[in-house]
PQR file with spaces between the fields and no chain letter, atoms N, CA, C, O and H, PARSE charges and radii, in Angstrom:
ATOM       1  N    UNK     1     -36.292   34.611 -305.718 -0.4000 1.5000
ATOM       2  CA   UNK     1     -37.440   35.406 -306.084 -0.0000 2.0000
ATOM       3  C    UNK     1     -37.991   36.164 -304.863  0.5500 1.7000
ATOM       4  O    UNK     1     -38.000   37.392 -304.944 -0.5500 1.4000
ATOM       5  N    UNK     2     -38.502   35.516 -303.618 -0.4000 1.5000
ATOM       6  CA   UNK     2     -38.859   35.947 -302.533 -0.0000 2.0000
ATOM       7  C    UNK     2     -38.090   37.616 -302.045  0.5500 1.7000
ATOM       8  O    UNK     2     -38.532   38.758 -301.914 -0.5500 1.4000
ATOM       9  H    UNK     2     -38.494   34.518 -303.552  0.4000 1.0000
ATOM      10  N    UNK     3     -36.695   36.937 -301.886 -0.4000 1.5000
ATOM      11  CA   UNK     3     -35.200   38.266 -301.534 -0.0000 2.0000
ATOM      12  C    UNK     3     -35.475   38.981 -302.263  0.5500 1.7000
ATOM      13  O    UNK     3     -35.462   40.100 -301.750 -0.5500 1.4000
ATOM      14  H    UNK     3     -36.336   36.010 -301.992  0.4000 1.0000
ATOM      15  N    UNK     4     -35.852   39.009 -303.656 -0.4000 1.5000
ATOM      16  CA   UNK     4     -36.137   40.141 -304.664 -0.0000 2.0000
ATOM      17  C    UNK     4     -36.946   41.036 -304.538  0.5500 1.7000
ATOM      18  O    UNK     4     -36.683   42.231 -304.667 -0.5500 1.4000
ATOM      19  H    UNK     4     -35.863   38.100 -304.073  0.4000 1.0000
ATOM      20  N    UNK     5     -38.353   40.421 -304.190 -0.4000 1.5000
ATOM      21  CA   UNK     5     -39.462   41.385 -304.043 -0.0000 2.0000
ATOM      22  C    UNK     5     -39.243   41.398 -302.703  0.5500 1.7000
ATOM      23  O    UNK     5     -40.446   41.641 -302.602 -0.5500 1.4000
ATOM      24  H    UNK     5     -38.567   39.450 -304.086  0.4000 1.0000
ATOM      25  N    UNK     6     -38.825   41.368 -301.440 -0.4000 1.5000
ATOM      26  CA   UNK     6     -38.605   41.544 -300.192 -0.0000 2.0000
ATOM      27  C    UNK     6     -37.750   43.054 -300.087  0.5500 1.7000
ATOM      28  O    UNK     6     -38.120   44.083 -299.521 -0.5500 1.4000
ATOM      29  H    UNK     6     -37.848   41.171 -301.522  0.4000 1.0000
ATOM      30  N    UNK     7     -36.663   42.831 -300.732 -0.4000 1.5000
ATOM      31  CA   UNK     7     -35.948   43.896 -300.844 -0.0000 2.0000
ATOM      32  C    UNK     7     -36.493   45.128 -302.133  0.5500 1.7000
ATOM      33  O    UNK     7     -36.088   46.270 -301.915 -0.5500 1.4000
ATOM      34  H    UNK     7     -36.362   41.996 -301.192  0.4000 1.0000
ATOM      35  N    UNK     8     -37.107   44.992 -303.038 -0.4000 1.5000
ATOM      36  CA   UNK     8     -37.820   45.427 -303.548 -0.0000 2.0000
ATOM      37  C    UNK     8     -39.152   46.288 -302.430  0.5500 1.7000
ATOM      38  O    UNK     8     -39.104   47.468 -302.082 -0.5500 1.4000
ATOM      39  H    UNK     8     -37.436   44.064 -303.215  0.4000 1.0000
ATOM      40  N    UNK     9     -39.914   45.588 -302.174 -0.4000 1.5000
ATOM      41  CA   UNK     9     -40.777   46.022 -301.138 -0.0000 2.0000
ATOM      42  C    UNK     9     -39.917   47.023 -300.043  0.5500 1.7000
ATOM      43  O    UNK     9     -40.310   48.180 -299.894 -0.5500 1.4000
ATOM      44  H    UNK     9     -39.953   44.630 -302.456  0.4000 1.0000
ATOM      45  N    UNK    10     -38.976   46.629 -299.444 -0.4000 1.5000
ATOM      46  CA   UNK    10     -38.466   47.651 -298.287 -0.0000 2.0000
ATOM      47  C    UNK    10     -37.749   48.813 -299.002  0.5500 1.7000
ATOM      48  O    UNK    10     -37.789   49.814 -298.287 -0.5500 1.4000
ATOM      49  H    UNK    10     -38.656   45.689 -299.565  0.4000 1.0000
ATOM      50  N    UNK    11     -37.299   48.962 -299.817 -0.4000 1.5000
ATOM      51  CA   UNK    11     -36.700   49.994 -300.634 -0.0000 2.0000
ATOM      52  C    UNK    11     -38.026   50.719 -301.119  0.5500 1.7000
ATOM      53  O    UNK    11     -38.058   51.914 -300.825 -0.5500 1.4000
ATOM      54  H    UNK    11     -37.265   48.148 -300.398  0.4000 1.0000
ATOM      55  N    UNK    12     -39.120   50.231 -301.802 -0.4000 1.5000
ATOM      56  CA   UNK    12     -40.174   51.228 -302.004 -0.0000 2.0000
ATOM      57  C    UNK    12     -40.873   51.757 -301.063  0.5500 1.7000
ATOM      58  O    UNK    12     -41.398   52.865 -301.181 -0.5500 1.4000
ATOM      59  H    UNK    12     -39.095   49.260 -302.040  0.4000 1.0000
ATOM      60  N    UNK    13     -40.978   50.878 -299.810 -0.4000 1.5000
ATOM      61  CA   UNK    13     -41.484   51.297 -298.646 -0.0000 2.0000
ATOM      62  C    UNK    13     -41.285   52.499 -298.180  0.5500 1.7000
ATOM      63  O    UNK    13     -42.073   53.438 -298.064 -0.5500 1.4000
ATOM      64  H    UNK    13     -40.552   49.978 -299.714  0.4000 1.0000
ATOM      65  N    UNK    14     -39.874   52.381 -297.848 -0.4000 1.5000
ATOM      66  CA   UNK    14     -39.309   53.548 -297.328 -0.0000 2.0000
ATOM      67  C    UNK    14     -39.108   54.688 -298.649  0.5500 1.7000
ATOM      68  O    UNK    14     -38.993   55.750 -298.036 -0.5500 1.4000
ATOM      69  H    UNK    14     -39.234   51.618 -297.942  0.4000 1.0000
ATOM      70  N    UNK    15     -39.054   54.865 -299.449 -0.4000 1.5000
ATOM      71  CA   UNK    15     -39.324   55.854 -300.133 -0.0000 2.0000
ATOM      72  C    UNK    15     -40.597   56.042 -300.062  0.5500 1.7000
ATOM      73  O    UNK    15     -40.766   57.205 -299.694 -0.5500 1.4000
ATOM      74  H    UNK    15     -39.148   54.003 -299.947  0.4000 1.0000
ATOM      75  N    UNK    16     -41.801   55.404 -300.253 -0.4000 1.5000
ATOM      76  CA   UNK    16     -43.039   56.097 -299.754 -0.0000 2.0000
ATOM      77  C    UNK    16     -42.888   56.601 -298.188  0.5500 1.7000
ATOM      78  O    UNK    16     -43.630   57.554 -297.950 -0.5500 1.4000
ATOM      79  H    UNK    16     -41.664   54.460 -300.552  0.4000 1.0000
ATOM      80  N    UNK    17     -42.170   56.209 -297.186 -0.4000 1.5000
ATOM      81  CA   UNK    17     -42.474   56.964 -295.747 -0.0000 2.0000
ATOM      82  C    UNK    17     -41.501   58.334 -295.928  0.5500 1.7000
ATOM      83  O    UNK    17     -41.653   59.377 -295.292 -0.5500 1.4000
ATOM      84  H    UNK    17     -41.567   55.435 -297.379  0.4000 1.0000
ATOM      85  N    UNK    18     -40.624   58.118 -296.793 -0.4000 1.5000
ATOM      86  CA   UNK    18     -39.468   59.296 -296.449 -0.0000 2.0000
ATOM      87  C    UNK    18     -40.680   60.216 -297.241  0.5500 1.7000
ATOM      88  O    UNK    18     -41.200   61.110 -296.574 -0.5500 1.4000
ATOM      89  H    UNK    18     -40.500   57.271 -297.309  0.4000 1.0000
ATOM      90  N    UNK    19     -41.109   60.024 -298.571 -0.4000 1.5000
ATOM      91  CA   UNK    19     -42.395   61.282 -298.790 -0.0000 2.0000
ATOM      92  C    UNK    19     -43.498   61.247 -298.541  0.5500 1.7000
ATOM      93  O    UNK    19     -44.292   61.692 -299.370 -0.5500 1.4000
ATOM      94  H    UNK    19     -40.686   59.298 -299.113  0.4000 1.0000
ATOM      95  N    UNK    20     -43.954   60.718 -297.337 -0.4000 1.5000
ATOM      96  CA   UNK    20     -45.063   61.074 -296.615 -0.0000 2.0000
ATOM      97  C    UNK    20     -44.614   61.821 -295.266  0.5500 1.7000
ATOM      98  O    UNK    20     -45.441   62.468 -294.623 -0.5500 1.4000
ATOM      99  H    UNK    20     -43.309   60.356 -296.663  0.4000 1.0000
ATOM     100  N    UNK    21     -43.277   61.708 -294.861 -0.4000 1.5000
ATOM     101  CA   UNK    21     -42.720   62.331 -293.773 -0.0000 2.0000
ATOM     102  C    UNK    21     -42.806   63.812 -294.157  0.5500 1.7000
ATOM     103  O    UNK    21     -43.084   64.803 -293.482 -0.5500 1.4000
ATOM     104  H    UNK    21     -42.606   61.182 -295.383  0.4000 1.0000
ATOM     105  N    UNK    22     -42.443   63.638 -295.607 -0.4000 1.5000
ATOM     106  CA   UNK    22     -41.767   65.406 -296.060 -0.0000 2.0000
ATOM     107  C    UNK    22     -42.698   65.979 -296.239  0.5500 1.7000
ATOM     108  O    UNK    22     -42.616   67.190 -296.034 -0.5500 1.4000
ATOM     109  H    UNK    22     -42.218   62.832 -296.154  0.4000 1.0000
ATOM     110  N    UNK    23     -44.183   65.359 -296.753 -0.4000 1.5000
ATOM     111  CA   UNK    23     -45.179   66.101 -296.657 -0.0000 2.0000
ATOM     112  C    UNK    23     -45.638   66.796 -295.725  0.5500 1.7000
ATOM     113  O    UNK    23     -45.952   67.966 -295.508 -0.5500 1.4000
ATOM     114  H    UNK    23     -44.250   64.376 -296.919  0.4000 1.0000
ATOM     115  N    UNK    24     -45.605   65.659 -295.133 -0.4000 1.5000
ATOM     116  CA   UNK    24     -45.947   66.374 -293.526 -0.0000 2.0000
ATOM     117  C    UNK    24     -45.223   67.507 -292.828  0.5500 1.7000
ATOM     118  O    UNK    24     -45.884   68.504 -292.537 -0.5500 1.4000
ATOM     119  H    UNK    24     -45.349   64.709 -295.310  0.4000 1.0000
ATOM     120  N    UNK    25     -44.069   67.464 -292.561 -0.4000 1.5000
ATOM     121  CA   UNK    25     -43.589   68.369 -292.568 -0.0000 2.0000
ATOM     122  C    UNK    25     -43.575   69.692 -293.121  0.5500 1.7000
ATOM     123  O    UNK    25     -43.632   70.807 -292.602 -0.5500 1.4000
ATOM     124  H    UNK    25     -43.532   66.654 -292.797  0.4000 1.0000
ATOM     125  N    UNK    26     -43.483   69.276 -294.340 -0.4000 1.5000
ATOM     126  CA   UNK    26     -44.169   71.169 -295.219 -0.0000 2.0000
ATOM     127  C    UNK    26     -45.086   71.115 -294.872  0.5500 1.7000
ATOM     128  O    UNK    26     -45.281   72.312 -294.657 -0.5500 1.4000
ATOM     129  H    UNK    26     -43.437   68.370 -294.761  0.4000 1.0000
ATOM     130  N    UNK    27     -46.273   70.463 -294.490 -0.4000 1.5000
ATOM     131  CA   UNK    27     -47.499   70.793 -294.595 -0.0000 2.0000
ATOM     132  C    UNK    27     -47.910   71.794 -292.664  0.5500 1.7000
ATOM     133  O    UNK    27     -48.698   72.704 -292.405 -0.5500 1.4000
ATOM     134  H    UNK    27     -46.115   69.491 -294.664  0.4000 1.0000
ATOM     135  N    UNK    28     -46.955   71.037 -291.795 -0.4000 1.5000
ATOM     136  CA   UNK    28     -46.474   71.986 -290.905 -0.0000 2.0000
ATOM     137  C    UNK    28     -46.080   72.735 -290.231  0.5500 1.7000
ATOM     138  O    UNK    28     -46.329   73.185 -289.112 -0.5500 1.4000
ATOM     139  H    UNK    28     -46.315   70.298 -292.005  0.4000 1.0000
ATOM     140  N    UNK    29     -44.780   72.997 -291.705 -0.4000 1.5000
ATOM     141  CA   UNK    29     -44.355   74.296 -291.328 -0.0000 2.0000
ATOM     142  C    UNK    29     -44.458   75.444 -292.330  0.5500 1.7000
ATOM     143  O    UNK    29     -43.670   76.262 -292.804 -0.5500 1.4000
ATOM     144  H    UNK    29     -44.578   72.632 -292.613  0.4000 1.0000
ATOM     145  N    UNK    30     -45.748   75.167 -292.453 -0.4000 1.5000
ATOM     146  CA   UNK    30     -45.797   76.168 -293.756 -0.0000 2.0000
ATOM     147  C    UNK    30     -46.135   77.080 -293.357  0.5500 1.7000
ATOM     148  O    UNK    30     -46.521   77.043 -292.189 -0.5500 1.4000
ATOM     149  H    UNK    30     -46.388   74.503 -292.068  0.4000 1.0000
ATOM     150  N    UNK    31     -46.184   78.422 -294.106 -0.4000 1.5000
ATOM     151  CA   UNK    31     -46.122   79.809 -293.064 -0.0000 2.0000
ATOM     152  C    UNK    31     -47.988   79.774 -292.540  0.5500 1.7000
ATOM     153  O    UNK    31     -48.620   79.902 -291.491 -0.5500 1.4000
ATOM     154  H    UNK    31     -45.871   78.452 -295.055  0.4000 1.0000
ATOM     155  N    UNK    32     -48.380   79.441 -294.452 -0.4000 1.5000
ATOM     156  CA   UNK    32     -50.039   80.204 -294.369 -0.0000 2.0000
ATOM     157  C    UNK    32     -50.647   79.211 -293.008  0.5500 1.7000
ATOM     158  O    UNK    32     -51.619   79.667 -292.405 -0.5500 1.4000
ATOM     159  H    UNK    32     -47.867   79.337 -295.304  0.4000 1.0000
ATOM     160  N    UNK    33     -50.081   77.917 -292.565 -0.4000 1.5000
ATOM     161  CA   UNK    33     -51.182   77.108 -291.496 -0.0000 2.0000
ATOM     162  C    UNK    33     -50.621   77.408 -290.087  0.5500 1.7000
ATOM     163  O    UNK    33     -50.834   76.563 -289.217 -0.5500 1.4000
ATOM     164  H    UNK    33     -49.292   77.547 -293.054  0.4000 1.0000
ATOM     165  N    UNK    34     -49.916   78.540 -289.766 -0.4000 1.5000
ATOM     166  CA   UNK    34     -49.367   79.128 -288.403 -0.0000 2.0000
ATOM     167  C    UNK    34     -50.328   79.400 -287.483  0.5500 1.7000
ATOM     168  O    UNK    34     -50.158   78.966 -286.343 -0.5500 1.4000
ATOM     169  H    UNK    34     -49.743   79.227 -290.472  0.4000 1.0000
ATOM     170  N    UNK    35     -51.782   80.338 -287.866 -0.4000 1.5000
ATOM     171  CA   UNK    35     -52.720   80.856 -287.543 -0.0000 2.0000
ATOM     172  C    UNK    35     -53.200   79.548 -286.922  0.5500 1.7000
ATOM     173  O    UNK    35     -53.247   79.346 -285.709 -0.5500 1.4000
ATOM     174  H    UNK    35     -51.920   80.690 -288.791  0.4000 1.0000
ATOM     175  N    UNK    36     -53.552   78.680 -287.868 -0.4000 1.5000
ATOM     176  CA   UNK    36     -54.528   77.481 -287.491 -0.0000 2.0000
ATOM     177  C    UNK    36     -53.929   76.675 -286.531  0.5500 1.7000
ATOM     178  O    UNK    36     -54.592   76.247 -285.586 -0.5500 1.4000
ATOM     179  H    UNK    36     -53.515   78.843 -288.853  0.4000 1.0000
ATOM     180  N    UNK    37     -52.604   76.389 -286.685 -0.4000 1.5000
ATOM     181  CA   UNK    37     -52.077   75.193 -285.222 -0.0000 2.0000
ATOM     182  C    UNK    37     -51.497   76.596 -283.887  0.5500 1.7000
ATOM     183  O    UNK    37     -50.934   76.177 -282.876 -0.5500 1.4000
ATOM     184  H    UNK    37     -52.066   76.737 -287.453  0.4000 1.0000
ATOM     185  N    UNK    38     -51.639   77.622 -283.994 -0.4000 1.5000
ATOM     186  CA   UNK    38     -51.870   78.707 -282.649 -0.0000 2.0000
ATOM     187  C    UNK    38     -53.363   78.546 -282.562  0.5500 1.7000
ATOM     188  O    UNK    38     -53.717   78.056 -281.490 -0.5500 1.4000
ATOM     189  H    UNK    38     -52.097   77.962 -284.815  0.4000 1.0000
ATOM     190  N    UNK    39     -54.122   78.766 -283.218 -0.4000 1.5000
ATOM     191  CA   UNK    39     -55.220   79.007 -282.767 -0.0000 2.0000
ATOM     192  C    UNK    39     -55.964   77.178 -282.107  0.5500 1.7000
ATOM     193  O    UNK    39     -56.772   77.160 -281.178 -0.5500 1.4000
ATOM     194  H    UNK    39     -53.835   79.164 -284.090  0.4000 1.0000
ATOM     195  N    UNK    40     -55.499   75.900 -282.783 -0.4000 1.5000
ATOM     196  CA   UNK    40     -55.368   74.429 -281.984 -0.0000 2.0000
ATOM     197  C    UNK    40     -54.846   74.589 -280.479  0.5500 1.7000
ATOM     198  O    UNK    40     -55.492   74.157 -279.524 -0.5500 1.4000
ATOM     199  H    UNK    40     -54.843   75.914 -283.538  0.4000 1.0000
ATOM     200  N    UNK    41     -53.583   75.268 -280.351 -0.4000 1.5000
ATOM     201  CA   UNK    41     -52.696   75.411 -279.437 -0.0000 2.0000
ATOM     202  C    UNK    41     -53.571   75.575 -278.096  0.5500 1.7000
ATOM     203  O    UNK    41     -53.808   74.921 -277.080 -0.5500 1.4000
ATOM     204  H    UNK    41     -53.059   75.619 -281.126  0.4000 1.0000
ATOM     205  N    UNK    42     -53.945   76.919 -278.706 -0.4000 1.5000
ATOM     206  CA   UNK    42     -54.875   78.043 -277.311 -0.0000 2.0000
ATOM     207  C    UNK    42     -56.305   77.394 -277.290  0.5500 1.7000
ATOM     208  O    UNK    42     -57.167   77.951 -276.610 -0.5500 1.4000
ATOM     209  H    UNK    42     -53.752   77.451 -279.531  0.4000 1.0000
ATOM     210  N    UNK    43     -56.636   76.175 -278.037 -0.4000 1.5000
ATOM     211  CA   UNK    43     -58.563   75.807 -277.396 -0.0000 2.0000
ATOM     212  C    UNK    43     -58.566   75.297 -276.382  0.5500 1.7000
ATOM     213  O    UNK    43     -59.559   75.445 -275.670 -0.5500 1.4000
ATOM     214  H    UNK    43     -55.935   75.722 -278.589  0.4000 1.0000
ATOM     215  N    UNK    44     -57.259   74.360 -275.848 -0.4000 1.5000
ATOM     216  CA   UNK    44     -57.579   73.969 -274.370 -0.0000 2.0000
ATOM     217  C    UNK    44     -57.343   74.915 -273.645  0.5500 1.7000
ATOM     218  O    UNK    44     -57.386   74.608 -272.453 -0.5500 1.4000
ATOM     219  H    UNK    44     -56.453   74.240 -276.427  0.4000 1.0000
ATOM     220  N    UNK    45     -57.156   75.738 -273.808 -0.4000 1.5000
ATOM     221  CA   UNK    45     -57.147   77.090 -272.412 -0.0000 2.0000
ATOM     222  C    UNK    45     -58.131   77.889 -272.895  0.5500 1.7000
ATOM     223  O    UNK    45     -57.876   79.050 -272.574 -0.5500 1.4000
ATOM     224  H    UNK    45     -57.122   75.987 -274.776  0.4000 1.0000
ATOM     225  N    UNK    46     -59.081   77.813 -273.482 -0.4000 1.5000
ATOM     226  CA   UNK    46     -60.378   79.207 -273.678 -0.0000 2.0000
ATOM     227  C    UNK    46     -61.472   78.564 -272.670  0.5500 1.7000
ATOM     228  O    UNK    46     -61.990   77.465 -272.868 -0.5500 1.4000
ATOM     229  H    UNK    46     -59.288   76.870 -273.742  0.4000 1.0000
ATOM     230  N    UNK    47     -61.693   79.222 -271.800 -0.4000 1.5000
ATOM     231  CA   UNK    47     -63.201   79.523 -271.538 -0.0000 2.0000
ATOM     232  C    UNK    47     -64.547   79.849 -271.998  0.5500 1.7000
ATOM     233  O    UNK    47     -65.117   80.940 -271.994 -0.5500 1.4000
ATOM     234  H    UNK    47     -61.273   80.115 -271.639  0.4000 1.0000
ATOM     235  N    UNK    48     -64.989   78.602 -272.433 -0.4000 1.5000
ATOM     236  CA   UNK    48     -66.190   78.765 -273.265 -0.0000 2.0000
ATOM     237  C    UNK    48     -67.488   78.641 -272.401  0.5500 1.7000
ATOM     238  O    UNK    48     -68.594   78.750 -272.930 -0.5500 1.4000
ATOM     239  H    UNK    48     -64.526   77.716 -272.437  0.4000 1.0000
């Protein structure tokens, strides 16, 4: 019983990280949020 839901558990696991990875990923390389992680990029170098 234990081996069951053990291996059960690591098989769902990792399908929840493999689509939280992929999210992430689109969610960073998506065209429309380019502006926003250049404009992250350049705040430690502005002179405020």
């Amino acid at each position: 019983m234990y081996e069951t839901l053990a291996h059960a558990a690591q098989t769902w696991g990792l399908i929840y990280f493999v689509v939280i990875f992929a999210a992430v990923l689109v969610y960073a390389l998506w065209p429309g949020n380019k502006k926003r992680f250049e404009d992250a990029a350049r705040r430690p170098l502005d002179e405020d």
